[in-house]
TORRO-445654 format. One record per atom (N, C-alpha, C, O): y, z, x; residue in three letters; residue number from 1. Coordinates in steps of 0.001 Angstrom, whole numbers. Example, Ala and Ser with C-alpha at 12.3 -4.5 7.8 and 13.67 -1.06 7.14 Angstrom:
2
+---------+---------+---------+---------+-----+
!      py !      pz !      px ! residuo ! num !
+---------+---------+---------+---------+-----+
!   -5690 !    7800 !   13190 !     ala !   1 !
!   -4500 !    7800 !   12300 !     ala !   1 !
!   -3300 !    7800 !   13200 !     ala !   1 !
!   -3319 !    8465 !   14236 !     ala !   1 !
!   -2250 !    7080 !   12850 !     ser !   2 !
!   -1060 !    7140 !   13670 !     ser !   2 !
!      30 !    7870 !   12900 !     ser !   2 !
!    1138 !    8039 !   13409 !     ser !   2 !
+---------+---------+---------+---------+-----+
//
This chain:
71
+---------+---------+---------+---------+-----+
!      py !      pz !      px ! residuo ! num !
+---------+---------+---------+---------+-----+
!   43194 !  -26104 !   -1063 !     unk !   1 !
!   42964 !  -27414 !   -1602 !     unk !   1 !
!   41996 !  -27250 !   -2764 !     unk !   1 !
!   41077 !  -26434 !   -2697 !     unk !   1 !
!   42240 !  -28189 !   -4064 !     unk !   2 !
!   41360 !  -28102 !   -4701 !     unk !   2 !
!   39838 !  -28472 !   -5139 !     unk !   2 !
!   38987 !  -28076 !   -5936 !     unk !   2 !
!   40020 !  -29562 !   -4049 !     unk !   3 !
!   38889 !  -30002 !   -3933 !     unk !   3 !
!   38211 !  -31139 !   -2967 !     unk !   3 !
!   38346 !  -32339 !   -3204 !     unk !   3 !
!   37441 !  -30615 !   -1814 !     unk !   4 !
!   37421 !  -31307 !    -479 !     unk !   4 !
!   36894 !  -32929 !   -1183 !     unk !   4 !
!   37333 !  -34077 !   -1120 !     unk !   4 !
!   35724 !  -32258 !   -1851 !     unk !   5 !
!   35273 !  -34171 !   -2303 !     unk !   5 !
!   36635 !  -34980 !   -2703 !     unk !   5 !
!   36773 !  -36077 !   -2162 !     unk !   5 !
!   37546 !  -34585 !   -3505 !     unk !   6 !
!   38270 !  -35733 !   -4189 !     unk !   6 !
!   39194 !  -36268 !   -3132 !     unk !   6 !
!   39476 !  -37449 !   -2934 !     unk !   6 !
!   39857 !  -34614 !   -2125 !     unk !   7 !
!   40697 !  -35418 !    -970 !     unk !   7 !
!   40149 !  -35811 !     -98 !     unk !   7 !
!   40890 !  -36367 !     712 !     unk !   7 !
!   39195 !  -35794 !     139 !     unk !   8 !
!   38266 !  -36834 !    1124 !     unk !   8 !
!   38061 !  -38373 !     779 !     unk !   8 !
!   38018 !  -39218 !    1673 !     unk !   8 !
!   37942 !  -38679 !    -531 !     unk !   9 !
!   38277 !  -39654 !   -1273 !     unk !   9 !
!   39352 !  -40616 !   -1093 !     unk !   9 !
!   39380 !  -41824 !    -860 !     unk !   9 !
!   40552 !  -39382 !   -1339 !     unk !  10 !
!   42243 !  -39740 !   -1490 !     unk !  10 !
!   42067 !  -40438 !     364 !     unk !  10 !
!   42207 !  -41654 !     498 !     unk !  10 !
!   41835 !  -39754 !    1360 !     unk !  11 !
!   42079 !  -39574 !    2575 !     unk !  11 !
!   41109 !  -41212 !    3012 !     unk !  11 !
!   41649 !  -42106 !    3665 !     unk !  11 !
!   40027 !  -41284 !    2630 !     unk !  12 !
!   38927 !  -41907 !    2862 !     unk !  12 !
!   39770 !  -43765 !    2476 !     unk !  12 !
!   39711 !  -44718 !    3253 !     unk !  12 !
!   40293 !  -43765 !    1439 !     unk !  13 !
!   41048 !  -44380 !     959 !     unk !  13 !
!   42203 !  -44993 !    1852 !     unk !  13 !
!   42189 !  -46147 !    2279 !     unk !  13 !
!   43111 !  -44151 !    2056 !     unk !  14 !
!   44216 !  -44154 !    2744 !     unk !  14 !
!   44071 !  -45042 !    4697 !     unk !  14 !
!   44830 !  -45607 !    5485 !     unk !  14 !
!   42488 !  -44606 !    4622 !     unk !  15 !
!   42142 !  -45224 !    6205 !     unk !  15 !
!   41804 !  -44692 !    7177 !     unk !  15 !
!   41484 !  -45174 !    8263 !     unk !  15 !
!   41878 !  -43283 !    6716 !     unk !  16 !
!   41521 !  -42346 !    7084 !     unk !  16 !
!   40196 !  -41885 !    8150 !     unk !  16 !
!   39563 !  -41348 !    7242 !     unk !  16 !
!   39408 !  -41709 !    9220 !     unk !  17 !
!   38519 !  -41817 !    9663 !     unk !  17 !
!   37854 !  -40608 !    9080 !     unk !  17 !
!   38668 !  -39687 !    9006 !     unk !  17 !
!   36589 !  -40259 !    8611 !     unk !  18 !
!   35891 !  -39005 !    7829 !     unk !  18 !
!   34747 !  -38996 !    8992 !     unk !  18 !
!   33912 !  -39878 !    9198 !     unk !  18 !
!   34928 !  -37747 !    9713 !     unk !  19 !
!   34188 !  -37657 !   10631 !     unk !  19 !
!   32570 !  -36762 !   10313 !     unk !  19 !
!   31628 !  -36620 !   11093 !     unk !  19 !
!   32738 !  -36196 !    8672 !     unk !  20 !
!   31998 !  -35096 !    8220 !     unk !  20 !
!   32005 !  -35224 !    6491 !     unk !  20 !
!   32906 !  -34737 !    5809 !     unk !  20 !
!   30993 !  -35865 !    6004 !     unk !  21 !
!   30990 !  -36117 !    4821 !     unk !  21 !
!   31168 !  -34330 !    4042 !     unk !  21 !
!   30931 !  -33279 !    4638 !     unk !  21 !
!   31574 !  -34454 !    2803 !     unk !  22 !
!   31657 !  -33196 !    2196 !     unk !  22 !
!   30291 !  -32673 !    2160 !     unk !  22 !
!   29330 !  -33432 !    2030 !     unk !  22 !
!   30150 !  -31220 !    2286 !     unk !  23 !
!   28871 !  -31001 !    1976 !     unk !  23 !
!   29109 !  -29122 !    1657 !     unk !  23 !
!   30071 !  -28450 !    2030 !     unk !  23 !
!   28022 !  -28694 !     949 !     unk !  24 !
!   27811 !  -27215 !     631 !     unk !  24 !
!   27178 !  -26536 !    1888 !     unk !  24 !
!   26133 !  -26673 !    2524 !     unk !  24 !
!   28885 !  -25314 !    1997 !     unk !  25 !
!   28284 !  -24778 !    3077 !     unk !  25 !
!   27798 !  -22953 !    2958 !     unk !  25 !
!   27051 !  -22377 !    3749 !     unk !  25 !
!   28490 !  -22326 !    1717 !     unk !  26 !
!   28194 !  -21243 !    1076 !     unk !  26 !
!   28055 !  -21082 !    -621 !     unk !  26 !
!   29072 !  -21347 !   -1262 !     unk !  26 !
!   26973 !  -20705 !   -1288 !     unk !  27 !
!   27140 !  -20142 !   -2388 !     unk !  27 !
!   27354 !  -18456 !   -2695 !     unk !  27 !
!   26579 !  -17506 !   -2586 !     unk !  27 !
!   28855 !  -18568 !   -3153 !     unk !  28 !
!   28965 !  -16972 !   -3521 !     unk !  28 !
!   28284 !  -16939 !   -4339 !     unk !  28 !
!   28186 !  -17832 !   -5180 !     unk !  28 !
!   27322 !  -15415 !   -4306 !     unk !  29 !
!   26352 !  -14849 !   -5440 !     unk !  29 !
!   27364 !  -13738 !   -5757 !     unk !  29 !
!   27262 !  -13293 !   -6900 !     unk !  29 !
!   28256 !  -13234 !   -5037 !     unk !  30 !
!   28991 !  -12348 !   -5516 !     unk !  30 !
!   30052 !  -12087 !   -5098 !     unk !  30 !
!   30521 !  -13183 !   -4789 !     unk !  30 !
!   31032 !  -11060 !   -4794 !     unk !  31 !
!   32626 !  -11150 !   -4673 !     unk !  31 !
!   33006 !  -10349 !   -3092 !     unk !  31 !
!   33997 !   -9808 !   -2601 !     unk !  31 !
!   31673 !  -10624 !   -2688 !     unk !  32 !
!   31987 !   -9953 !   -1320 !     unk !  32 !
!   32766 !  -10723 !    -292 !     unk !  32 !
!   33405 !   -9988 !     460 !     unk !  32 !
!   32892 !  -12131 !     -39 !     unk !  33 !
!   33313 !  -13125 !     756 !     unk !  33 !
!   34079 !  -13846 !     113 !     unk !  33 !
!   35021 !  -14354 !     721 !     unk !  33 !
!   33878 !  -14142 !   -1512 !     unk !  34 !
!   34934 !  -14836 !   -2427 !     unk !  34 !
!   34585 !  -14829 !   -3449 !     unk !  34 !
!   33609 !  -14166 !   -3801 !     unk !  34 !
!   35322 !  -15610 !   -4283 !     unk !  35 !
!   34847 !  -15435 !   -6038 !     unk !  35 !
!   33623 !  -15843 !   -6164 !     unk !  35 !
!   33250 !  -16931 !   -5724 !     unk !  35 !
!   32614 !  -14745 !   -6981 !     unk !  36 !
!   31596 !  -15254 !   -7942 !     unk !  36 !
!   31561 !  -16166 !   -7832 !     unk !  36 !
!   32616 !  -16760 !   -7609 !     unk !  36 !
!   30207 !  -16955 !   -7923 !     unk !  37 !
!   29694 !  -17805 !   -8702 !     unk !  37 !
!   30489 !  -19408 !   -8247 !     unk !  37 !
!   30187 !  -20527 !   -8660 !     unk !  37 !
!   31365 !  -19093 !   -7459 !     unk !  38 !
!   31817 !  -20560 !   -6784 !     unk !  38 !
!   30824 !  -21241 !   -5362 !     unk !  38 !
!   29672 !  -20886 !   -5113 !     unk !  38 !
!   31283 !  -21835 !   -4906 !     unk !  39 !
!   30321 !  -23134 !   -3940 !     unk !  39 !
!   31569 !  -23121 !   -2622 !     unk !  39 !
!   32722 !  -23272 !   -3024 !     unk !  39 !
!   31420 !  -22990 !   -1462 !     unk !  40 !
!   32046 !  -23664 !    -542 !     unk !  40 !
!   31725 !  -25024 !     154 !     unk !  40 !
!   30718 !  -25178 !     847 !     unk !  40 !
!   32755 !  -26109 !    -104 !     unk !  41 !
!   32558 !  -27163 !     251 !     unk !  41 !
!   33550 !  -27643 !    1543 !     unk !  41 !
!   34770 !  -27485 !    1501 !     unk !  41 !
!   32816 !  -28278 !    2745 !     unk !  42 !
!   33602 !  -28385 !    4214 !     unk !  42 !
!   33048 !  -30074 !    4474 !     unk !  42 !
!   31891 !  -30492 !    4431 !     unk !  42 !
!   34209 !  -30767 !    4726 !     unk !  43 !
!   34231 !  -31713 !    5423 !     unk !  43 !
!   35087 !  -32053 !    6897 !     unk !  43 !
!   35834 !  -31086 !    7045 !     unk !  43 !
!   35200 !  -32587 !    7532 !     unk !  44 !
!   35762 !  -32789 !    8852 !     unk !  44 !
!   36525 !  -34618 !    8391 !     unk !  44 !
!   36168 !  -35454 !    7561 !     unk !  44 !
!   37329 !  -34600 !    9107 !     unk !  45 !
!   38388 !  -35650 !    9419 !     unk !  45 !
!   38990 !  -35905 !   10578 !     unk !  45 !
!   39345 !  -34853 !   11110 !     unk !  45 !
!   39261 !  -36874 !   11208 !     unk !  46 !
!   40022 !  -37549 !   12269 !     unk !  46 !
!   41577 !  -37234 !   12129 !     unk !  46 !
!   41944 !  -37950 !   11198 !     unk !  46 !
!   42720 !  -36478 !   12622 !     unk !  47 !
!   43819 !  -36590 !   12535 !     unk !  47 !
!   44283 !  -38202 !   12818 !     unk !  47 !
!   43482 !  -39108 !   13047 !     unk !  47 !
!   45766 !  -38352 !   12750 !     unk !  48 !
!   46111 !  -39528 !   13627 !     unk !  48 !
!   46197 !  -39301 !   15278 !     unk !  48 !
!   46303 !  -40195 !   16117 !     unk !  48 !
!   46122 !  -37881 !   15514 !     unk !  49 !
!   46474 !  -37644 !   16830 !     unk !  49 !
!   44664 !  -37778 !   17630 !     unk !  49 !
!   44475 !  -37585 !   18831 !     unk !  49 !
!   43994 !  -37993 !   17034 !     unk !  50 !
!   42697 !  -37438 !   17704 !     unk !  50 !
!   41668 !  -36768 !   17227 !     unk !  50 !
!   40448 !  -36927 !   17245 !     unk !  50 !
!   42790 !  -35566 !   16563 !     unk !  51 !
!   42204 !  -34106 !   16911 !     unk !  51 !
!   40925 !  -33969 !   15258 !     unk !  51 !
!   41186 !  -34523 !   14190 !     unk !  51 !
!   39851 !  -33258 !   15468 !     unk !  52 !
!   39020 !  -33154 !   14374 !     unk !  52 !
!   39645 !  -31678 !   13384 !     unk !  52 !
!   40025 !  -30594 !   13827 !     unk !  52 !
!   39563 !  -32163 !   11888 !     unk !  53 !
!   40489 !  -31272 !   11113 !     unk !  53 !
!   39203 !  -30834 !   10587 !     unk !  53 !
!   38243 !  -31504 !   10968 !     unk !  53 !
!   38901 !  -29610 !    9596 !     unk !  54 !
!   38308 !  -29237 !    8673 !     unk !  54 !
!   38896 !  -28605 !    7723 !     unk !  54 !
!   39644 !  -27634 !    7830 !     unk !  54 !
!   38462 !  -29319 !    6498 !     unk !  55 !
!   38681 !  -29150 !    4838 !     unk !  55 !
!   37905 !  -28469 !    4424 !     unk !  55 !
!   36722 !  -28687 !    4683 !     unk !  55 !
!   38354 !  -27213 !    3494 !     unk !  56 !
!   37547 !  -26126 !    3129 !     unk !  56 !
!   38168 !  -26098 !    1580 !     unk !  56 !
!   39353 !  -26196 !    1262 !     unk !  56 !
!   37358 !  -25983 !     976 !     unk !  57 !
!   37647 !  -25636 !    -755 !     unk !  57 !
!   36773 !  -24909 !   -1155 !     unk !  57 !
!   35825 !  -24687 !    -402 !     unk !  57 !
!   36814 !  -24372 !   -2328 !     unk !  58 !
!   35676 !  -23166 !   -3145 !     unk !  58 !
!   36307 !  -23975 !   -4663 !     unk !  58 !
!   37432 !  -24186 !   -5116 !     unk !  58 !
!   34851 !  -24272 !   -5123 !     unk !  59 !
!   34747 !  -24740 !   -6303 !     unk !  59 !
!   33759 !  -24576 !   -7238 !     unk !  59 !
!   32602 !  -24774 !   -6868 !     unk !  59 !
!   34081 !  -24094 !   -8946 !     unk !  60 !
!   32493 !  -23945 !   -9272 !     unk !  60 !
!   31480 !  -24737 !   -9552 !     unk !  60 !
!   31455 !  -25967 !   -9594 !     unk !  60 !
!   30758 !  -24071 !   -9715 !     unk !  61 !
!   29181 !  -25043 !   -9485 !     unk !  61 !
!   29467 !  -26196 !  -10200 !     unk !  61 !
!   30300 !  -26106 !  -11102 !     unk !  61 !
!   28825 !  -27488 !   -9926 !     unk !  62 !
!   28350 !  -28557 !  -10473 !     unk !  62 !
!   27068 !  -28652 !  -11101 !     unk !  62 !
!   26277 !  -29325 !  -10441 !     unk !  62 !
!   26604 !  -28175 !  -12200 !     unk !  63 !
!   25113 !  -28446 !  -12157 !     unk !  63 !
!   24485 !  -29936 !  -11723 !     unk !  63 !
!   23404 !  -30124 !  -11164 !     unk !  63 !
!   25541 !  -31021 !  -12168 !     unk !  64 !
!   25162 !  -32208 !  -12384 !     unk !  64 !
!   25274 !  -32713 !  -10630 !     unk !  64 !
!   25173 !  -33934 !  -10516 !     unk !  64 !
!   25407 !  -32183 !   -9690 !     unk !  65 !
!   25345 !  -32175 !   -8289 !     unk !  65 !
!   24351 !  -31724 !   -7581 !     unk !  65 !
!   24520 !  -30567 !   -7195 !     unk !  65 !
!   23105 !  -32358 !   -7185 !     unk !  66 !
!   22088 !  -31717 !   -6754 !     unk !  66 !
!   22092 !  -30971 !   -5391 !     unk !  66 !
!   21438 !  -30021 !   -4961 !     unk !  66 !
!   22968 !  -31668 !   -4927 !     unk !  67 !
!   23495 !  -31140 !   -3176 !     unk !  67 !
!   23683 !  -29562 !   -3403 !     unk !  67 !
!   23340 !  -28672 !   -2624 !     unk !  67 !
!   24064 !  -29477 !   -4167 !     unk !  68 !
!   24798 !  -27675 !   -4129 !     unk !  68 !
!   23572 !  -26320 !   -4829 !     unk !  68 !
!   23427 !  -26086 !   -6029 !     unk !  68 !
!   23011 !  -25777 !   -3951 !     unk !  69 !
!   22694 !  -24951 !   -3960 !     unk !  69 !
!   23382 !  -23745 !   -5442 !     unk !  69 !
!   24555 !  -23418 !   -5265 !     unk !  69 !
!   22720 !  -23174 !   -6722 !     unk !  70 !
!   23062 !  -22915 !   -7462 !     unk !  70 !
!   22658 !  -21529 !   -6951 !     unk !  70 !
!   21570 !  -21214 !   -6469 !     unk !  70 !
!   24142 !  -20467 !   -7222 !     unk !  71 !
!   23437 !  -18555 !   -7071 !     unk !  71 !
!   22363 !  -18473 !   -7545 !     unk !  71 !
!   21771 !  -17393 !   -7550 !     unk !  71 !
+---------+---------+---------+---------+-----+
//
């Protein structure tokens, strides 16, 4: 996915129950776990069945995002 904030949005929208606001859960400093210099962002969601989903994306930094931890 390209990006948990925006489909959390799309989803949030739709009626979706968001059980886990987006938030920063790794900054790659380097290419050992994933690309450079990107951000991992994880939110959680309500299926229709119940069940709790998690949304995972890697995106690069935002400076203009204070939430995210910069390498």
């Amino acid at each position: 996915m390209d990006s948990v904030r925006e489909r959390i949005e799309q989803l949030r929208a739709d009626g979706v129950a968001i059980e886990a606001e987006p938030h920063v859960i790794f900054t790659h400093a380097d290419d050992s776990l994933g690309p450079a210099g990107t951000v991992e962002w994880q939110g959680f969601i309500r299926d229709s069945e119940g069940n709790i989903v998690g949304l995972v994306s890697r995106e690069p930094p935002d400076p203009a995002n204070v939430e995210e931890p910069l390498p």
